[in-house]
N, C-alpha and C positions, 0 to 999 in steps of 0.2 A: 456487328449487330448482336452476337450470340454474347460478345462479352457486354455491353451494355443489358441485356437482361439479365445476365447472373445478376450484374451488381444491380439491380433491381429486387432481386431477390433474398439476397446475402447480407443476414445483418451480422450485429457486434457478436454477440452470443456465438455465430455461427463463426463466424473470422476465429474467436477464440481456441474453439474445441480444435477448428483444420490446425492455429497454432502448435496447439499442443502434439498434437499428432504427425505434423511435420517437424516437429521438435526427435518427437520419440524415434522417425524412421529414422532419420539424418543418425541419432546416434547408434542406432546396430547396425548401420552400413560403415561408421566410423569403426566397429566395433568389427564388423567381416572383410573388411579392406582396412587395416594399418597402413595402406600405402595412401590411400585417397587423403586418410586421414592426414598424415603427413604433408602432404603436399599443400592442401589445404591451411594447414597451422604455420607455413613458410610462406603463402602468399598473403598471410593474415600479417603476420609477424614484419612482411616488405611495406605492407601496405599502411600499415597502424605507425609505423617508423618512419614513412614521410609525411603522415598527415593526422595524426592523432596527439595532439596537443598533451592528453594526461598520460603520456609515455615517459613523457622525462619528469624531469625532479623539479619541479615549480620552483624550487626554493634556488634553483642555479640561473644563472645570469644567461638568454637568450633571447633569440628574438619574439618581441611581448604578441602575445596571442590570449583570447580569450577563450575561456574552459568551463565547463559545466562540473560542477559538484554533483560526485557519483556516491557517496555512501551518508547515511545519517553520521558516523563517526568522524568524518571529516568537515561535515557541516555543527557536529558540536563543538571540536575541537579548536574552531576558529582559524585553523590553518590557510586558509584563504586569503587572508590578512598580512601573513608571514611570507605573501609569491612575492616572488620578483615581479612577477607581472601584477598583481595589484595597481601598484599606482599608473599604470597603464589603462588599466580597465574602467578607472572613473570617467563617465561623462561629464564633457566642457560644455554643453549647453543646457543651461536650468529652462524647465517649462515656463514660460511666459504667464506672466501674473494672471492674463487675460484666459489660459485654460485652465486654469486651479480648479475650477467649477465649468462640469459639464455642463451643457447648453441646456432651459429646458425644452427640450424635443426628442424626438426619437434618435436615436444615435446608433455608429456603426461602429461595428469592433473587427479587425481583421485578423485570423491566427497564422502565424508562419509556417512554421510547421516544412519545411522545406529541407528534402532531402536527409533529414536527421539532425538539420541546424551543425552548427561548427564547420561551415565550409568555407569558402574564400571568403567571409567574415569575419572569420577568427583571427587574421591577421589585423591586431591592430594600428602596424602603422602601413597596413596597405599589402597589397596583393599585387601580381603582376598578369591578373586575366582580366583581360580588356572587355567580354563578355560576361561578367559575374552577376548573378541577380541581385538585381537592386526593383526596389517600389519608388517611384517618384509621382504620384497621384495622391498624395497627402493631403490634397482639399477634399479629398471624400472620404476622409476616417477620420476619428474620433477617440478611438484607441486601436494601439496596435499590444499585440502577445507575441514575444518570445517563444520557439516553445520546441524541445527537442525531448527525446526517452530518454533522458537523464533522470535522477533524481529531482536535483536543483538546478534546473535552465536559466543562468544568468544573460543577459542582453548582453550581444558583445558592443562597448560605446556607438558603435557607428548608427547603428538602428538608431539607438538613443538621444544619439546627436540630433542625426537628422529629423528623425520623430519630434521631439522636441521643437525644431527649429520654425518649424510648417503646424506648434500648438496643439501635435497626436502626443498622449499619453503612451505610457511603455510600460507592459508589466511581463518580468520572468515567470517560466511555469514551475510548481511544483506536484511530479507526477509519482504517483506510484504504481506500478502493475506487476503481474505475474506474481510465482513465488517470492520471489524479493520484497518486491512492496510488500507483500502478507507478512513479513521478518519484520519488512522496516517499521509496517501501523502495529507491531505486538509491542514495539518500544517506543513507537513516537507519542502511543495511547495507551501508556502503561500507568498509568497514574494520572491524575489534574496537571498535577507540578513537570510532569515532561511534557505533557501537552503543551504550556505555557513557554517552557524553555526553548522550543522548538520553533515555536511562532516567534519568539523576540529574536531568536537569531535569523531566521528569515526578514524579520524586520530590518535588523541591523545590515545586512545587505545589501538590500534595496535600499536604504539610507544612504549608506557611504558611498554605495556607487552611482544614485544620482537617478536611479530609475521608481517607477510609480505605482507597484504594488505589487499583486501574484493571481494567476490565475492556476487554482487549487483543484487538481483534477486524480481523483481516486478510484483507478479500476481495478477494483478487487474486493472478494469479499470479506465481511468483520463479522465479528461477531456480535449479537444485539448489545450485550454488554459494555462493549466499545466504544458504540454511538453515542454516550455524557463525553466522552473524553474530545471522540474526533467534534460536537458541536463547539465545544469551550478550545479548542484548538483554532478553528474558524473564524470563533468570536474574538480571543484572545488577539490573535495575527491581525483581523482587522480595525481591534481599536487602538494595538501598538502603531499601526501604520499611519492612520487618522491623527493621534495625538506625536508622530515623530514628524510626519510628511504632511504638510495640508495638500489637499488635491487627489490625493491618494486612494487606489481601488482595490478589492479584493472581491473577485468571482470565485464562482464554484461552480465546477464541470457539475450536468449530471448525469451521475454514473452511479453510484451508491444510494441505494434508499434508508429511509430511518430504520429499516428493519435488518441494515447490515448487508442485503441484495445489491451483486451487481447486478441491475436493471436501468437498462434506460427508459427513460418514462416520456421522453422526448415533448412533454407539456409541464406546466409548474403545477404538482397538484399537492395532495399531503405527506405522499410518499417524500418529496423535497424539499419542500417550502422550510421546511424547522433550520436548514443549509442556507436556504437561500435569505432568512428572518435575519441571522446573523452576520453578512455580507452584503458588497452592494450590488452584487444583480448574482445571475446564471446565466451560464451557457448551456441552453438546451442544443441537444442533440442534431448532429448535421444530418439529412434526410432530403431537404431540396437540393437541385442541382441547377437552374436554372435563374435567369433574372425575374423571372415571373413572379417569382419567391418575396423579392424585393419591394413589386410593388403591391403586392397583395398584404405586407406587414408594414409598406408607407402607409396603406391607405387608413389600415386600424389604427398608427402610431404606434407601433412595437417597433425599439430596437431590435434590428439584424447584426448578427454573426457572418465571416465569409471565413472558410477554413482551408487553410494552403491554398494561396491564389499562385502558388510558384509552379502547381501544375503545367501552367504556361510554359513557362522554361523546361520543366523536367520533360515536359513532352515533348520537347521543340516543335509547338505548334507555326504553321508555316505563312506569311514568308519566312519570317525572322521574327529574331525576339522582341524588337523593338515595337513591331507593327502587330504583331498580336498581343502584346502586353497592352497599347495604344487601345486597341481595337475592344480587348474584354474588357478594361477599363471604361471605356464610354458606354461600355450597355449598363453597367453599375451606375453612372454617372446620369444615364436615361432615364433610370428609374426612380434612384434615389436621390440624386440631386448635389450640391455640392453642401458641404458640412463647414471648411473653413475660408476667411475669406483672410487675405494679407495683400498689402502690408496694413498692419495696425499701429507702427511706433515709428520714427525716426531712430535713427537712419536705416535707407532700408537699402537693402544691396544684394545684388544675384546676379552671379554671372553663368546660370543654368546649367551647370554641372552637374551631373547625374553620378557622379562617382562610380565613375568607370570611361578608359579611350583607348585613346594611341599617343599622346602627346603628353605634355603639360608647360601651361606660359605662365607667366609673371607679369604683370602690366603689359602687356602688347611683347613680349619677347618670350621666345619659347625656349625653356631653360632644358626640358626631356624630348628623344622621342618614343621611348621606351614604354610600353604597354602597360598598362595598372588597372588599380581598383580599389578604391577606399570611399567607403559611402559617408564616412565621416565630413568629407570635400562638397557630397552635398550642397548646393545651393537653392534658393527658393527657387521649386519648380513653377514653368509658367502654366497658366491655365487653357492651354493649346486646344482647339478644336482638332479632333479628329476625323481624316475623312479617308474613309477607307474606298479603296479604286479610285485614286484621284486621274482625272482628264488634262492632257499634257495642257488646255484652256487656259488650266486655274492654278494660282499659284501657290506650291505647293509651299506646306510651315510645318518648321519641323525640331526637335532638339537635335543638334547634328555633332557627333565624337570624331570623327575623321573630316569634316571639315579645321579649319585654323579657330582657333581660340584667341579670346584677346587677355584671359587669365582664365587658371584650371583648365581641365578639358574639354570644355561644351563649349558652344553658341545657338544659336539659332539661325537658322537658313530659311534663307527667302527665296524661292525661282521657279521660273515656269513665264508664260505668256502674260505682258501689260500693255494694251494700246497707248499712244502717247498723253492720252488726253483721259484718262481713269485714273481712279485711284481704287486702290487694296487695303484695307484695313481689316484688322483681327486682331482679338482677345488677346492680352497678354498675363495680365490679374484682373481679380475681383479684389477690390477694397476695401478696409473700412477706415480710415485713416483721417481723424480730427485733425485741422490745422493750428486751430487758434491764429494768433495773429501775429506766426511769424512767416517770413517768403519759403518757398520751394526752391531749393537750390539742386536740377537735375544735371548730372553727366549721363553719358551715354556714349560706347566705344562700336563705330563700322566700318567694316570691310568693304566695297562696292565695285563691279566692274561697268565698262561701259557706261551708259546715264542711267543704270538705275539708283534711285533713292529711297532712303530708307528716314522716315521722322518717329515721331510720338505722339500721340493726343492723349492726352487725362483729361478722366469726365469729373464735374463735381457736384456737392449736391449742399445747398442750404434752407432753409425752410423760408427763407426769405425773398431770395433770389432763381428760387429750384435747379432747375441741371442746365450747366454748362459744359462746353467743350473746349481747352485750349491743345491747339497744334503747337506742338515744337519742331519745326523744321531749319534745313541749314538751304534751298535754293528754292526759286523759281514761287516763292509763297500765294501770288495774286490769284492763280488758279483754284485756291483756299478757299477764300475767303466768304463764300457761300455754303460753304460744307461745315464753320466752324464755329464757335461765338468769337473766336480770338486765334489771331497768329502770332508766334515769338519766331525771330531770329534764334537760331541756335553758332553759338561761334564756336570755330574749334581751339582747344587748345595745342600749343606748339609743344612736343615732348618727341627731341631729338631720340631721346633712347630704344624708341618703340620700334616694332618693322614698320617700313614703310607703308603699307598696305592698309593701315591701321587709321582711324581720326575719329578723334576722341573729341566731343560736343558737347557744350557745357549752355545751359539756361538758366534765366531765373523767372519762377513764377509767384506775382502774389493775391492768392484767396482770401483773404480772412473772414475767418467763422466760417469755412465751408468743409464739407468731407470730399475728401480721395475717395469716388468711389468702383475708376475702374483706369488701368491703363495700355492702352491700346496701340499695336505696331502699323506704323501708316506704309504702305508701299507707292512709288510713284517718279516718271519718268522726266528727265531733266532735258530743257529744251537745246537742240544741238548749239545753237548761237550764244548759248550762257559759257560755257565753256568745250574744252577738247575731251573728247572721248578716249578710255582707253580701252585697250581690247577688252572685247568680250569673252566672257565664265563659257566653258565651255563643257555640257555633262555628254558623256559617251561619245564623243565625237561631233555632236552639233551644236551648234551655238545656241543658247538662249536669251530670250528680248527681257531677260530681268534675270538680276541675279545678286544679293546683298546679305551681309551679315553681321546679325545685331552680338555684338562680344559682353556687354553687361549694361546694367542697369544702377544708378548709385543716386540716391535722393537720400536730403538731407536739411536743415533747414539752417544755415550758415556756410557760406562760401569757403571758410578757414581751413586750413589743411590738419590733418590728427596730429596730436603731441607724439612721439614716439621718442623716449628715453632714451639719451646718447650710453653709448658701451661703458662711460663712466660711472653708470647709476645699476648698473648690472654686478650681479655677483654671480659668474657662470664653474661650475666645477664639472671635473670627469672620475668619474667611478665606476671600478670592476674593470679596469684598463688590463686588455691581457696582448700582448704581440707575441706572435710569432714568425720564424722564417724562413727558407728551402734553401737547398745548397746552393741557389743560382743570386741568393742575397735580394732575391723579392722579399716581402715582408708584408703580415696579413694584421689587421688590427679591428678590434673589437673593446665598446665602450661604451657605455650608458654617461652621457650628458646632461647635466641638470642647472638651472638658471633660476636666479628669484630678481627682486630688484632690493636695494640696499637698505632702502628706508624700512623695511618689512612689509609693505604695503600685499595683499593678496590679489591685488588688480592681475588677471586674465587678457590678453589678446587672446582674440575666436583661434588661432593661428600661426604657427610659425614653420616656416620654411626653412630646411636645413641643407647648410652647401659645405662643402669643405675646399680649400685651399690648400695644393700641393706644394709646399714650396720645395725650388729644387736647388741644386748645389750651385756651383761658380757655371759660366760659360766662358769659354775663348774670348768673346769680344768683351767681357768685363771680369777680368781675372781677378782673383780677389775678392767678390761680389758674392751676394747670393742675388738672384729673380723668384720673380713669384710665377708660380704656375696659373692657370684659367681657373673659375669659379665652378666646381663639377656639384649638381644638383643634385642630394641625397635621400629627400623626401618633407613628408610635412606630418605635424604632429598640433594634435588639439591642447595637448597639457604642457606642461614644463619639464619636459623629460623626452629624452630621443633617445632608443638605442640603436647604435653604431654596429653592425656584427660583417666580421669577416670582410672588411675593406681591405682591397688590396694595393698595395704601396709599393710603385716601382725602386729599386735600388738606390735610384740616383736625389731621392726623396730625403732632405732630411728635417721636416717638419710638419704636423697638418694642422691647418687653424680653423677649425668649424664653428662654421657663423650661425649664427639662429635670426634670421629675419621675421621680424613680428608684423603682423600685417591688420590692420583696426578693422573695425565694423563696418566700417565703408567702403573696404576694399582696399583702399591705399595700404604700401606695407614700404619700411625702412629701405632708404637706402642700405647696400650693399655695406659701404665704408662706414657709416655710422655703428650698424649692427653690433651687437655684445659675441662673442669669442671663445672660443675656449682652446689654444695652443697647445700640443702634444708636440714635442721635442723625439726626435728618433733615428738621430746620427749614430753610426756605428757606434764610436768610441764611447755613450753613454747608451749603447743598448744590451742587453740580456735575452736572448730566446726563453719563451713559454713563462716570462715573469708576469706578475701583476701584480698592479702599483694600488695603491689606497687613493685615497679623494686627495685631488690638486686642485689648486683656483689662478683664474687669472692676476 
């Protein structure tokens, strides 16, 4: 209670000066204890060494991580460009033509702001903490901010990805504070012509890596004379980004008034407006704390701001992360309402991975069980109703990571209580999805114990015909037929490869001239004389009378399977190849992999999956011979480029072929044997300890 009044009471001004003052004591206690201090600058020095990305030399070959640009000299210099990690750092999902242009309505902007940004994000081809914050309520933003105390807060891809993916905009921050920033605006606003210079390299950033403008936040003071320089800075940045980027935003914190004051002025008045004349909007000052806020600026039509919603997590507010992320999420969602709706385009595919588990599958086979996190993997979230204290009655919907997947690490779980003769239906999107006049071609992959079943209904809507409902179910339909405008059989498809547990469902529907405009998970009990039951799902020990799970979702409007490029059309090479080996003849390898296709074509798969293949030397029973070893699963990657670091290679190893499986828009992804390659040779007699090879090709 006592702390909820300070912060009541405590504003920026005041945060400041305590700053500054716990600045000053900390260093004459450094200063009267040399031991404290010491100890101190050792667990700095542990702690920056396992997780501080701008420690080492960007420009050396590891594993790719995203970094924030810490000095104006390093942001002129273009050295950024010249990382190894560069081409890592570009995001593989461009914003959807259909968000280029905000909505006209009041819109919602989210800031991150989480924990100081660069944490299990930075890994970009994946982390191994199965809890990492991730946001997957993308239907209710409009743009989301990067934003950490760096100078230059670059987005690390995955945000971007998935922002992008679900039609949220993505803009890095540009902050300056403290003494520093007072160094960094005497030279950023030292002239017109550095002003300008300044803003087109920030431009050229957010270009190349794929992300949607900046939000330009300056706390500290200037001098009045400064003020021409930082306006045409503003201006400059944001008509580079408008004429390099279409879609593209540039905010301005307010923090600085025309008159060179830090002052928050927390309203747009004249103090800011000349900042904000030049950009396209502002971020006033964060001061509400509750949803109330929300609806009090729905009802005027004012765009809201939310600032570090990761609160959540950093607090570990309780039960868990999942259900209070759920939970703050729907009073937003109360208030404000939903902002996006999808799908909008064929083909549309999700198999609700939130990028983060315990597993990870491939088509129905689960290739890891090993823990992660890569928000890149993202898939379209469903639009879940949340119900917080659910009654064991009602059955409970859920995104679930530690249940089975039928690809990546999500599903959706369905269980709790169904009489035989009910049905359960719930939200799964909001649509807006024109058809024109070709058919609906739906799959759909589930898990089920016992008679429970799981279908689909899509609603649709024409101005002709108005709103229909068709059910996609695979048993017992008659019981329908009054609940629906139309029933389809759903057949399954035969796909020996899968687990067993697994059955994949395939339909076809056709609308023409109608919209998609919602699709809905139907729950519902299969009569004991249709067929044999198997055991029933069992949670904590007791059985439950319903229990199903939906693995993805795949529409598309042609039955035909993807093209995917046989390993002939591939041009796969390895660079920065380094091995090394221990006296016991194990052998450790590290290598950046890169593929194009031959034609020069620049065509993208969302995706590619990386395995490596250990082949091993002769066996007893085929002397002579070599065999090949199992498929071991490496990771996945958005771009064309995978680094390999510190694989370790038993002795009796004298080959590894690492495959790149491409996996389309729809989900489907390459056979194994077709896949492109890339063969590293590493038999004794042609090996060298601690050498490294130049670019090879297959």
């Amino acid at each position: 209670m006592l702390i909820a009044l300070l912060r009541t009471y405590i504003n920026r001004q005041i945060l400041l000066s305590l700053y500054n003052f716990l600045t000053l004591m900390l260093k004459i206690i450094q200063y009267c204890f040399p031991v404290l201090a010491l100890i101190q600058s050792n667990d700095t020095q542990q702690q920056s060494s396992a997780g501080d990305p701008t420690e080492f030399d960007p420009s050396e070959p590891s594993v790719p991580v995203s970094y924030p640009i810490k000095t104006l000299e390093e942001l002129d210099s273009r050295a950024y460009f010249d990382s190894f990690h560069y081409p890592f750092n570009k995001s593989s999902v461009s914003l959807p033509s259909s968000a280029l242009s905000l909505p006209n309505r009041r819109k919602l902007l989210v800031c991150h702001d989480m924990k100081g940004g660069y944490g299990d994000d930075k890994w970009v081809q994946g982390g191994s903490n199965p809890e990492a914050y991730a946001i997957w309520h993308w239907y209710l933003i409009d743009v989301f901010v990067y934003f950490s105390h760096d100078l230059v807060s670059l987005p690390p891809p995955c945000w971007t990805n998935t922002a992008h993916r679900h039609g949220v905009k993505v803009l890095g921050t540009f902050l300056t504070e403290w003494d520093e920033g007072r160094r960094i605006c005497n030279k950023l606003l030292e002239t017109e012509e550095s002003a300008w210079k300044y803003a087109e390299r920030l431009a050229e950033l957010a270009v190349a890596l794929g992300f949607d403008g900046w939000l330009i936040n300056m706390e500290i003071n200037l001098e009045v004379e400064q003020i021409p320089n930082l306006k045409e800075f503003v201006h400059h940045l944001t008509q580079t980004m408008h004429s390099s980027s279409p879609g593209s935003l540039v905010i301005w914190y307010d923090a600085i008034t025309i008159d060179g004051k830090l002052k928050w002025q927390d309203q747009l008045n004249e103090k800011n407006k000349p900042f904000f004349d030049r950009c396209d909007g502002i971020f006033l000052n964060y001061t509400w704390k509750t949803n109330v806020a929300l609806e009090v600026l729905k009802n005027d039509n004012v765009s809201a701001a939310i600032f570090a919603p990761g609160w959540v997590y950093q607090t570990k507010q309780p039960p868990d992360f999942q259900t209070a992320q759920n939970r703050w999420w729907t009073l937003v969602e109360k208030s404000w309402g939903i902002a996006n709706n999808y799908p909008k385009t064929l083909p549309f595919y999700s198999n609700f991975d939130q990028g983060h588990g315990y597993h990870i599958s491939v088509e129905g086979q689960q290739v890891t069980e090993a823990s992660w996190n890569n928000m890149s993997c993202q898939g379209f979230q469903p639009f879940l109703e949340f119900v917080d204290d659910p009654t064991p009655e009602n059955i409970q919907v859920l995104v679930d990571v530690k249940e089975a997947s039928y690809t990546g690490g999500g599903s959706i779980t369905f269980k709790g209580f169904l009489d035989d003769s009910a049905v359960f239906t719930t939200r799964l999107f909001s649509a807006e999805l024109p058809l024109g006049n070709q058919p609906l071609h739906l799959t759909y992959s589930v898990k089920s114990d016992g008679d429970s079943q799981l279908g689909l209904s899509l609603h649709f809507f024409s101005t002709t015909n108005g709103r229909t409902s068709i059910l996609i179910a695979s048993w017992d339909m008659n019981k329908f037929s009054s609940k629906f405008s139309k029933v389809i059989m759903a057949h399954p498809i035969r796909k020996p490869e899968i687990d067993p547990g697994w059955i994949v469902y395939e339909g076809q529907i056709e609308m023409k001239e109608h919209i998609l405009t919602e699709i809905h998970a139907v729950c519902y009990k299969l009569k004991p004389e249709n067929g044999e039951l198997r055991s029933e799902h069992k949670v904590d020990g007791d059985p439950t009378k319903f229990f199903s799970v939906l693995g993805h979702i795949a529409i598309k409007n042609s039955k035909g399977n993807s093209y995917m490029p046989p390993s002939s059309l591939w041009l796969v090479e390895g660079q920065n190849i380094k091995l090394t080996s221990d006296s016991q003849g194990s052998k450790r390898v590290s290598a950046k992999i890169i593929w194009k296709l031959k034609d020069g074509s620049d065509f993208m798969f969302p995706k590619y999956n990386i395995y490596v293949l250990k082949l091993t030397k002769q066996v007893e029973e085929n002397p002579g011979g070599r065999v090949k070893g199992a498929y071991n699963y490496l990771g996945v990657t958005q771009v064309t480029a995978f680094y390999v670091s510190d694989l370790s290679v038993p002795s009796y190893t004298y080959s590894l072929k690492f495959i790149i499986q491409a996996c389309d828009f729809d989900g489907a992804c390459q056979k194994l044997d077709d896949s492109p390659y890339f063969q590293l040779d590493i038999e004794d007699d042609a090996y060298n300890p601690d050498i490294s090879f130049g670019s090879t090709s297959q």
